[in-house]
N, C-alpha and C positions, 0 to 999 in steps of 0.2 A: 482604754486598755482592754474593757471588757469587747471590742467588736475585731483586736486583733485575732484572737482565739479562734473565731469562727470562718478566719480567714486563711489562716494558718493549716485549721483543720482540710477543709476545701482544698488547699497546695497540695496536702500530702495526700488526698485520693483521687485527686488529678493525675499526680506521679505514679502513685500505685497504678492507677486502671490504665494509662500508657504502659506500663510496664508489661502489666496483666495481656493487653493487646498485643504489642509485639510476640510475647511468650505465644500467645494463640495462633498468629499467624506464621511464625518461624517454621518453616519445614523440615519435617523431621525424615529421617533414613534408617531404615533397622537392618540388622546383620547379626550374622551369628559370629561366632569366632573358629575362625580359621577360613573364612571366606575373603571375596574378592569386594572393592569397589570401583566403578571406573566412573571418571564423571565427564563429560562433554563441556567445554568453554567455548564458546563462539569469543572470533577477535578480528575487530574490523582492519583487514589490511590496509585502506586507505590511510590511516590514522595511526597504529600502531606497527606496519609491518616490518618498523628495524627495533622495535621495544624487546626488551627481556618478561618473559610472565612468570608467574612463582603461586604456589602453594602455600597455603596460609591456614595455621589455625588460631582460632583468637581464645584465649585464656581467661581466666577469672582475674576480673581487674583492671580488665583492658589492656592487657598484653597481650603484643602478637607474636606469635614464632612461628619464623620462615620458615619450612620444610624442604624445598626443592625449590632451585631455581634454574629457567634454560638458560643455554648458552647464546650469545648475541646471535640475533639472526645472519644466514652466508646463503639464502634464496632454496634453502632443501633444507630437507625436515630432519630434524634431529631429536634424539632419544637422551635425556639424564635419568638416572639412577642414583637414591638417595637414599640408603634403608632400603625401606618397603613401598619406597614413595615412586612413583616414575611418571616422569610426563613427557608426553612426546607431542612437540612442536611442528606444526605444518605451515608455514607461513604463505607459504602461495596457496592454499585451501584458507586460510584465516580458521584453524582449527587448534586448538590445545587439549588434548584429551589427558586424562590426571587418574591414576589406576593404583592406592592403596591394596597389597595382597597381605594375604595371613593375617588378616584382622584381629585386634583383642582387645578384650574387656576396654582397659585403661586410651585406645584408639579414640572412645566416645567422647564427642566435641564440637565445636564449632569450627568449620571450616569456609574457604572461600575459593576462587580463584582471582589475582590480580596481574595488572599491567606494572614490572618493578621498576620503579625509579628512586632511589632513596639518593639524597636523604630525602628527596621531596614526599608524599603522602601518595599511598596504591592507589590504580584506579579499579574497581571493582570488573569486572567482568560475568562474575555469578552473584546472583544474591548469596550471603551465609547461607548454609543449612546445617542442620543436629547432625550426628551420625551416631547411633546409639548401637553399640555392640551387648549382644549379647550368650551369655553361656548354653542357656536354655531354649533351643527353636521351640518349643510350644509357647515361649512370652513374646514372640514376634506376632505383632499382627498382622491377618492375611493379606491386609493392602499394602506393609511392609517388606514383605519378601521378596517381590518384584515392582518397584518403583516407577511411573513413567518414564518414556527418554527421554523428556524433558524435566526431570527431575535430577537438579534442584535448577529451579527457575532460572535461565541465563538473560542477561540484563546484556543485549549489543548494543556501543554507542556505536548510531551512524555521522555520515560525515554532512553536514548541512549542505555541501556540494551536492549532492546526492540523490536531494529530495525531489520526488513526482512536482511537476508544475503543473499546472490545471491549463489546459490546451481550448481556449474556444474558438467552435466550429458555428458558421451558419447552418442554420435551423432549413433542412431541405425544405423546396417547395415541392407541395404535388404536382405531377405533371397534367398539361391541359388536357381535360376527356374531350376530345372530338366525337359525336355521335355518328356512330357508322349508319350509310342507309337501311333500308329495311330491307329483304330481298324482296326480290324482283325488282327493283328500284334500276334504271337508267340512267346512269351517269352523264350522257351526250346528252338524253332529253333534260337534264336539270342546267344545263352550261344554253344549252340553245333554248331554253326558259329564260334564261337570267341576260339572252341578248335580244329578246323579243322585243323589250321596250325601246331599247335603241336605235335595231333599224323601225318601226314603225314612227318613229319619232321623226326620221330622218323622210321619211316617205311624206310623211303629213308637209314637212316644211318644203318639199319639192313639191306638193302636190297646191300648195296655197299659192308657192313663185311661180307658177305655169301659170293657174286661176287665174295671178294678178296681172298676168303677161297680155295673157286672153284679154281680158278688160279692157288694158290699156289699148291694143289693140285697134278691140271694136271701138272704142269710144274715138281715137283717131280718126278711124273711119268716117263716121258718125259725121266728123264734126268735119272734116274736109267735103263730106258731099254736104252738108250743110249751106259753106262757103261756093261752094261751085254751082247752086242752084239757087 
């Protein structure tokens, strides 16, 4: 009994310090009130280009409420209006862009953008991010007031059709260095070098068949006046 305790305890600041982590890493958005937000959604057309996307804020509790949703895609881009909500769909750009105006107080919350399909479960398209309105511009912080344009984080799924292949190439050879002559170098005299030994070769073996001719010859001779006297 005594070693569930410390086990127990352990659970619950495991959960806390996940908690604590998510809370750190959640990107947050600051606004004043009465100002604008516009947010940029990437959306892969190969994948979702006949989907409905939608505006979402998620609630304490785990409740979500739908804000805005477009209209089925017709290949040209279309505008809803909902409140203060408006999203304008581009389907042939694969863009959804989501613009919150006149901002207040009670605005602050967790937002998202999704791919709608109910009843089945959204596909995310942005990470959530905070959007924290406030009364007072002096409690915005300075990195607050103009957010990247990539803020908040967009998450595109691509389509595995898609992906770069790795392409292997043979590995070039270098080319053969032939060494140039030197100048003043003769080209004729390096070719009529390189057939010198050939005809002298050819000379030598006429010049031995004649020799042996001669020989034979004399010794003919030789030997007929031999017989004859």
């Amino acid at each position: 009994m005594w070693m569930a305790q410390p086990w127990g305890l352990l659970w619950m600041l495991l959960v806390s310090g996940l908690g604590a982590a998510e809370e750190l890493a959640e990107e947050k958005v600051f606004r004043t009130e009465g100002q604008d937000l516009q947010v940029p959604c990437a959306v892969n057309v190969m994948i979702y280009a006949d989907s409905q996307k939608a505006w979402q804020r998620l609630l304490d509790g785990g409740e979500v409420q739908t804000l805005a949703v477009t209209e089925r895609p017709t290949g040209r881009p279309t505008v809803v209006r909902v409140g203060r909500n408006i999203l304008r769909d581009d389907p042939l750009e694969g863009k959804l862009t989501v613009q919150m105006t006149d901002l207040r107080v009670e605005d602050s919350g967790l937002y998202r953008c999704v791919i709608y399909r109910p009843p089945a479960q959204p596909i995310l398209l942005s990470d959530p991010f905070r959007l924290l309105v406030s009364k007072d511009p002096s409690a915005i912080p300075a990195t607050g007031q103009n957010p990247p344009a990539r803020s908040p984080t967009l998450r595109t799924t691509r389509d595995p059709s898609t992906r770069p292949r790795a392409v292997t190439q043979p590995i070039p050879r270098p080319p053969a260095v032939i060494p140039s002559p030197g100048p003043g170098a003769n080209l004729t005299d390096v070719t009529a070098g390189i057939r010198v030994p050939t005809f002298t070769f050819i000379i030598l073996v006429a010049c031995g068949l004649v020799t042996k001719s001669l020989v034979s010859i004399v010794l003919c001779v030789v030997t007929q006046r031999s017989f004859g006297s």
